[in-house]
Every structure is written in C-alpha cells, then in structure tokens.
N, C-alpha and C positions, 0 to 999 in steps of 0.2 A: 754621252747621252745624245744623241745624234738623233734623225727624224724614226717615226713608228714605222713597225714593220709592215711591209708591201709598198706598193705602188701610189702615190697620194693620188688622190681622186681627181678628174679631169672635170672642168669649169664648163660651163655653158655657158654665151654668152645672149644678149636680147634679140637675136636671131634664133637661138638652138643651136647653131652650130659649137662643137667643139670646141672649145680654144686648150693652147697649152696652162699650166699650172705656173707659176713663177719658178724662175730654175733655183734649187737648192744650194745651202751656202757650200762651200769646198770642204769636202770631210774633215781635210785638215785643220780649216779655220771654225768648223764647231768642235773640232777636237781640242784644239787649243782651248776656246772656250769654256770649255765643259772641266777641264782640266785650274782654268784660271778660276769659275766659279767653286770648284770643289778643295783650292786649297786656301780660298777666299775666306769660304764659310768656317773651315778647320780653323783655320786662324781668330779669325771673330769670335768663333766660340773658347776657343783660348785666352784672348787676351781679355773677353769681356770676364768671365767667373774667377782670372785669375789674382784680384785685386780681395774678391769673397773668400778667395779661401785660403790666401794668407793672412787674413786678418784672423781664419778659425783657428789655423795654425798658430799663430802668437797671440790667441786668449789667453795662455796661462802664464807667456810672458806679461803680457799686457796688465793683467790684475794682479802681477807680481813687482811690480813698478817698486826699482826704489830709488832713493834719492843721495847725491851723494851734495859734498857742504857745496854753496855758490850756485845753488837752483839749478845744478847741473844736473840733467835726467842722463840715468845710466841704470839698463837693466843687464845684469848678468846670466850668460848664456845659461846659466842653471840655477836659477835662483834659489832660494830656498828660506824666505819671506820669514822674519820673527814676527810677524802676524797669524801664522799659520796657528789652527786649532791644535795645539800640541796634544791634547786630550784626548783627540779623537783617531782613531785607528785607519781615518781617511784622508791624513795628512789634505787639511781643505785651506782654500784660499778665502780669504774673508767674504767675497763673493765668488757665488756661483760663475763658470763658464758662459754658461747660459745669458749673462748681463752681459756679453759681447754678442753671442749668437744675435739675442733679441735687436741691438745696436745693427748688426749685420743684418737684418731682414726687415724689420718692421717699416722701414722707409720704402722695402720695395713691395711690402704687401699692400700698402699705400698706394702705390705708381701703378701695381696692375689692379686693384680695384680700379683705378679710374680711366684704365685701359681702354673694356669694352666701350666706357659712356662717352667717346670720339679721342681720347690721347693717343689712340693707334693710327687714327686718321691725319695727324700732324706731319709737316714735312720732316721723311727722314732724315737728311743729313743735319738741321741743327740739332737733332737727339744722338745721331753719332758722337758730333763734335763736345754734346753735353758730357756726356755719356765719360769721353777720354778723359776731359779738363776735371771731374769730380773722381776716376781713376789715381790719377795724377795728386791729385790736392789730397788724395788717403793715404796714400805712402807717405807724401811732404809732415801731414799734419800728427800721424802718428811715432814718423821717426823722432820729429823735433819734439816732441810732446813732453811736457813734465808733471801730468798729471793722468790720472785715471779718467775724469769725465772730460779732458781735453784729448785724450786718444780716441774714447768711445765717440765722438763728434769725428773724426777721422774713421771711425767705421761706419759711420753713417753715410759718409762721403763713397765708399766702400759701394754698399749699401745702394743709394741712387744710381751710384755706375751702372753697379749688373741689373739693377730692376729697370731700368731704361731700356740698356742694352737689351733684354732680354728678350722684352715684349716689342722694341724694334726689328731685332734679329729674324724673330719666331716670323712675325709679322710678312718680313721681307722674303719670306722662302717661299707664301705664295705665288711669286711673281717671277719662281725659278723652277725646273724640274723638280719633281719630289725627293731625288735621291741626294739634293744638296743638303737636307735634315740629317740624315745618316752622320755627312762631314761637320756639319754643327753639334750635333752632341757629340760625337766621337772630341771635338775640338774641347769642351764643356768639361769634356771626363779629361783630356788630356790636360787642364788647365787644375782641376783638382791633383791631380798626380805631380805635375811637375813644378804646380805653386807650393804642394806641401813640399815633396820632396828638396827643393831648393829651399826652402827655407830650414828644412832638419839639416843639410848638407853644409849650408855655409853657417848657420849656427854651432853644427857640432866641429868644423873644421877649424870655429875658435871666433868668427867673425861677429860683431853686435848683431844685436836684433833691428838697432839703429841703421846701421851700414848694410843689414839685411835688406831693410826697406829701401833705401836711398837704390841701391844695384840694382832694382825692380824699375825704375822707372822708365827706361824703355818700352815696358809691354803699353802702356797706354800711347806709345806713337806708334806703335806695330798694327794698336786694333785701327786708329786714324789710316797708316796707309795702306790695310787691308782694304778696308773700306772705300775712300777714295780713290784708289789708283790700281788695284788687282781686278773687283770686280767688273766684270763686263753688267752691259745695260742689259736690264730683262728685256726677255723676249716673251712671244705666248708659250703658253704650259706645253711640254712635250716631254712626256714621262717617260716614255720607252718602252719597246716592248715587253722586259721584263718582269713590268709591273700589271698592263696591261691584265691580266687574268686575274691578278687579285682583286684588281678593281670590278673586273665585272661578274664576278664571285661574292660581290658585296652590295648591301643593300644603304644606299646613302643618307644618311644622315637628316639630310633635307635633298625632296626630291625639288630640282630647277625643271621647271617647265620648257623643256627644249632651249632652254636659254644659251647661248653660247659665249655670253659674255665671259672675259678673261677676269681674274682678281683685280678688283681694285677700280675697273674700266667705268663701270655703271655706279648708277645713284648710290648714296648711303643705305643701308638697310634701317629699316622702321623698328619702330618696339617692336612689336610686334614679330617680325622675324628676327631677332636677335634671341629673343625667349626663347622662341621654337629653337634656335640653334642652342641654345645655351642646355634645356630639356637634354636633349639628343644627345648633347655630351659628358649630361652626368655619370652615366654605366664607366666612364672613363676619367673626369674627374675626382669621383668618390675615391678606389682603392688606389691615385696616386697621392692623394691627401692622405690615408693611412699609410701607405708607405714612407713617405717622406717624413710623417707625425714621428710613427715608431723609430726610423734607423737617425735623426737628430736628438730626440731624448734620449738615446743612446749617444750620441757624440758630444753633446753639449750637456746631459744631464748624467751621464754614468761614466763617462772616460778619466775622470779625474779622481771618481772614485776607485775605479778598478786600479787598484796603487796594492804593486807586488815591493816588498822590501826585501826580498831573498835572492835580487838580483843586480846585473854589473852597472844597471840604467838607472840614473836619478829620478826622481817623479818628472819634473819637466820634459826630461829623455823619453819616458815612456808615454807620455799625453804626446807628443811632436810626431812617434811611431804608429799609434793607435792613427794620426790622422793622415800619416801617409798612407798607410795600409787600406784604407777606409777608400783614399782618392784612389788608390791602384786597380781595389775589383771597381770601382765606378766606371775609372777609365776601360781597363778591358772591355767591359759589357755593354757599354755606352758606343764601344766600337763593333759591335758583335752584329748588329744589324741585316748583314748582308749572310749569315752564316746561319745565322735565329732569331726567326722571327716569334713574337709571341703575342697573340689576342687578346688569351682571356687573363688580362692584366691583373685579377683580383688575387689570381693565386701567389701574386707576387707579395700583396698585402698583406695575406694570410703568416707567409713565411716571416716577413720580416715583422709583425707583431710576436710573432712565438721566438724570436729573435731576443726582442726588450723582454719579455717575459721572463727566457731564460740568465739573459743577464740582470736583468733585475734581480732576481732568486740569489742568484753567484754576490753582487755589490751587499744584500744582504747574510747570505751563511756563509762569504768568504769557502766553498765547498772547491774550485778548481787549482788544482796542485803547482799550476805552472801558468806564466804568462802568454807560453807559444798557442799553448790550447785560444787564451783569449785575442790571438792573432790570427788563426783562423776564421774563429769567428765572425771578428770583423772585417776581413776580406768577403765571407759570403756576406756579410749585411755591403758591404758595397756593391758586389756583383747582382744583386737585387735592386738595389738603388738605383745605380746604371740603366739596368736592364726595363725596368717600370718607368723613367723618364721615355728611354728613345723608342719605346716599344708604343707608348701612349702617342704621341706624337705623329709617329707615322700611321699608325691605325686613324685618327684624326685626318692625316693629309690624305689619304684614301680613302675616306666615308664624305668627305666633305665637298659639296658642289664647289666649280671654279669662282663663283661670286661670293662665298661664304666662308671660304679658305680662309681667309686675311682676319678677317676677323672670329673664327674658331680659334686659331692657332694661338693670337693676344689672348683671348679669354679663357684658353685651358691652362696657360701658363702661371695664371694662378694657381694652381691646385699645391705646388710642391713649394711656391710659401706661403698659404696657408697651411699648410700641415706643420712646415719648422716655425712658425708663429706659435702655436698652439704648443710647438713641443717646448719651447723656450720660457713659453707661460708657466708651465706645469715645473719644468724642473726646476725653475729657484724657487719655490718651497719644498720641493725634494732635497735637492742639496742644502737646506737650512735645517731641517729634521735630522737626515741621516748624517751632519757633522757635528750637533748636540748629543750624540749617542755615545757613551763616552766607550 
C-alpha cells in the first residue's frame, strides 16, 4: 500500500517559489511495511477472537462437567452427563448453551457500551497488555476449573479479552491504511475456524478438554508480540489508489470542513458530534445487530438441539462440528473482501433471519432427513456472518471523515454484541421450554 497514484503535489514555499516535496520512503521499505502491518493485523485478529471461540466450542463440554472422587475435575471428551433430560427427544444439558454464550459476551457488551464515552481514547498498549494477561488467565482458569460457575468466571475472562481487544484493534486501524481491516477480519474469521477446529481435532484425537486448553496458551503471547514487536508506527492515512474511487463515489458520513487533520491528531470530539456520527451509522449498525442476533440463536440456542441419533457422531461430536462448520464459512467470507464487496448489508440480515426461522421450524417438526443437509446450512449462516461483519466495517472506514474514523469504528463494534447479547437472552427460555416437551 504504497503512496496514491500520480505525482504528489509540489509545495510552495513563503516566497511562491516551488520547492521540492520531501523525497519518498524506498518502495521497498513501505513494501516491507505494508507487508508487516498486514500480517500484524491477521494475527491480532486471530489471536484476539480466538480465546471467544473456544470457549463457544467447549460450551457443551463445559456444562457437561463431571466430577470424578478427590475434587478432581475431569470432563470426558464425549460426555454424556446422567443429568441429561432423558425425557426429552432433545437429549438437553441441564442448562442451556446459551449460559456460556451469555458468560462469553455480556462483559464485552459492557466494554464497548463504554467505549464511545472515552475507553477508546485510553492508551493503547495497557489495553493490549490487558487484553493478553485476561486471554491467558481463561484457559488457566477453565482448564483447572471444578465447577460449572468457576469455569463460566474463566469465560468472562474470555470475554474481557476480545471486547477489549476488539474495540482497541477496530480503534487502531484508523491510524493505518484501510485495507489493514480486510487482514483483521479475515484474522477474526481465521481465529473462529482454527480455534474450533483445534479444539474438535485434539478432542477427537483423544486429548482432554483440560489439556485442550492448557496447548492454547501460546496464542495470548502471539497477540503480545504481534502487537509490540511486528507492527510498525502509523503513519498518515494513505489508502491507495484502489480505493480511491469508491471513496469519491461516496457520500460521507460526516462531512469535515476541509479539515485535514489525521485520526486521533485533534481535539476530542463533543457530544454533540459523536451523535451526529453515531445517526450516520445506524443504516449500518441496525442489519449487523439482526444478523448477529439471528445466526447466535442459532448457535447457542438451536445447535444442541439439532441432535440426529441415526448417526456415527455422539451429541458432543455433533455440537463441536456444527461450530467448526459455522467458523469455516465466517472465516471464508470474512476473507472475501477484496474479491466482494457488499453495501447494502441489510440483505444480509434479511437471509440470515429466514435462516433461524427455517431452523427453528426443523428443532421443532424434526422434518430434515439427514444431518449433512444441516451442515450446509450452517456454513451458509457463517458465510453471512462473515460477510455482514467485514463488509460493515469497511463501508464504515470509507464513509467516515479522517477525524471521525477512530471513534465510528469503537462505536460500530457494538452492533454484533449486542445482537449475541439479545440472542443469548432469548434462548435460555427456549431451551427450558423446548427440553420440557417430552
């Protein structure tokens, strides 16, 4: 991402006379750069989500907890809990999934409500450093764990990481080319795919759930020396020509009065323009909050009920599948960015509501013959998911003046947990209904 295309403009100095431009860095040396920011970001968004989505993954471990004599906690890689609702056709866990999701978000809809009102304005790196050390202490405190609400306080920990992380990270990209977004959700969705998948791989290969967690704790020194030691220092905004026309095909958000200030350079913004920006970003926050609402009441309110018994997968096996599948279209489409682009984000919303609706219908008449059908499925509800984060975001970082950047970006990243707040609400009294049903 090298400087815009043509000639940079030649300086006059308090004479009028001409002068030269400062000479430009060596293509190399912003090559390199450009290169170190872009696997910077991938990584950040990797290791930040990926502490969230093992802990989704081992929800059904997790409230499968059992005990063996000597207070020794030991969950079996397929458990199959004699608390279970034997009654019910839904083979259910005393609690719903959803009391981990809830554990797993509600601290971070917490952090970015209180985002916009200055916690984005904090200095970065002790929110990194927070960010790692609460990473770190969710693995410790869940592997050791011999209780149900002493694990759930380990997904809290969870929990703080990425809502810190997140509304740091977003935060941090006004102060770098636009197309570093791209490699942070692409990093996001990669962090979904390859946290479930690791955890279904070394579970099914025979390995604890305990020793599962403990082998993860690397990722939380990775987002440290991503962070500290890969990225380079921002520079001013210099998007590149290839964005160049979409931005001026677009009408922005908030117009700056010729202002040229960079992100972050100038004063705080006032109430008053934070509203106005906040306004401006609803058309964008609304259908990522229904998207997000609908494809986690699907994940955390219907995946444990979609329970086939006519096949070679235990229930455990088939809830661990459902949420690798889920992370794989995220990841795909989360990377899709540069290939497809998409504006009008609602139609995203639209789909993945008739999405719950149809699996709704399915957890009640039990009507779909086979489990592969509902493997489809939930690949497209992730290729939607995906696709409505990094698609919102960048529309965002292109309607958005350079002073107003920094803080759109914090304040949109609420939208997609509040949506899994709301869907986490709703489905543990779904799941308490529908496992009474005999």
């Amino acid at each position: 991402m090298g400087g815009c295309a043509g000639s940079p403009p030649r300086l006059s100095d308090s004479e009028g006379e001409e002068t030269e431009p400062a000479p430009r860095p060596p293509l190399q040396d912003s090559q390199g750069a450009h290169w170190k920011n872009a696997v910077g970001f991938w990584l950040l968004g990797l290791c930040n989500n990926f502490s969230y989505v093992v802990m989704l993954s081992a929800a059904h471990d997790i409230l499968s907890h059992q005990r063996t004599p000597g207070n020794q906690s030991h969950v079996d890689p397929d458990p199959t809990p004699t608390s279970h609702n034997s009654s019910s056709r839904f083979d259910c866990n005393p609690v719903s999934t959803a009391a981990v999701l809830l554990a797993d978000i509600l601290p971070t809809l917490v952090i970015k409500l209180l985002a916009p009102l200055g916690l984005h304005l904090l200095p970065y790196s002790p929110r990194v450093l927070t960010s790692g050390i609460c990473a770190a202490g969710s693995f410790l405190l869940v592997a050791f764990s011999h209780s149900v609400p002493t694990s759930l306080c380990g997904v809290v920990l969870a929990s703080i990481s990425s809502g810190l992380g997140e509304v740091t990270f977003l935060s941090l990209t006004a102060f770098y080319p636009r197309a570093v977004i791209s490699y942070w959700s692409s990093g996001t969705g990669g962090a979904g795919l390859l946290g479930a998948l690791s955890y279904l791989g070394l579970t099914q290969a025979g390995l604890s759930p305990q020793h599962t967690l403990l082998s993860m704790l690397g990722i939380p020194a990775l987002l440290l020396a991503s962070y500290f030691l890969l990225l380079t220092s921002p520079g001013p905004q210099d998007p590149g020509g290839e964005e160049d026309s979409d931005t001026a095909a677009r009408q922005p958000l908030i117009n700056s009065e010729a202002s040229e200030s960079k992100p972050g350079s100038g004063s705080p913004l006032s109430l008053q323009e934070r509203w106005t920006v906040f306004k401006g970003l609803l058309h964008y926050i609304v259908p990522l909050v229904l998207v997000y609402f609908a494809e986690y009441f699907i994940n955390q309110g219907l995946f444990e009920l979609l329970f086939f018994r006519n096949t070679f997968l235990t229930h455990a096996q088939q809830y661990r599948w459902y949420q690798m599948l889920y992370q794989a279209g995220v990841f795909a489409s989360r990377s899709s960015l540069r290939c497809c682009r998409i504006r009008h984000t609602w139609v995203l919303a639209l789909l993945q509501c008739l999405n719950l609706a149809f699996l709704l219908v399915d957890v009640w008449l039990s009507f779909l013959p086979s489990i592969y059908l509902v493997f489809l499925i939930i690949v497209f509800e992730g290729l939607l998911g995906g696709a409505a984060y990094v698609n919102t975001f960048h529309n965002i970082a292109l309607e958005t003046s350079d002073e107003h950047r920094e803080f759109a970006m914090a304040t949109a990243c609420i939208s997609d947990t509040l949506g899994i707040s709301l869907s986490g609400l709703l489905a543990l009294p779904l799941h308490d209904f529908l496992c009474q049903l005999s």
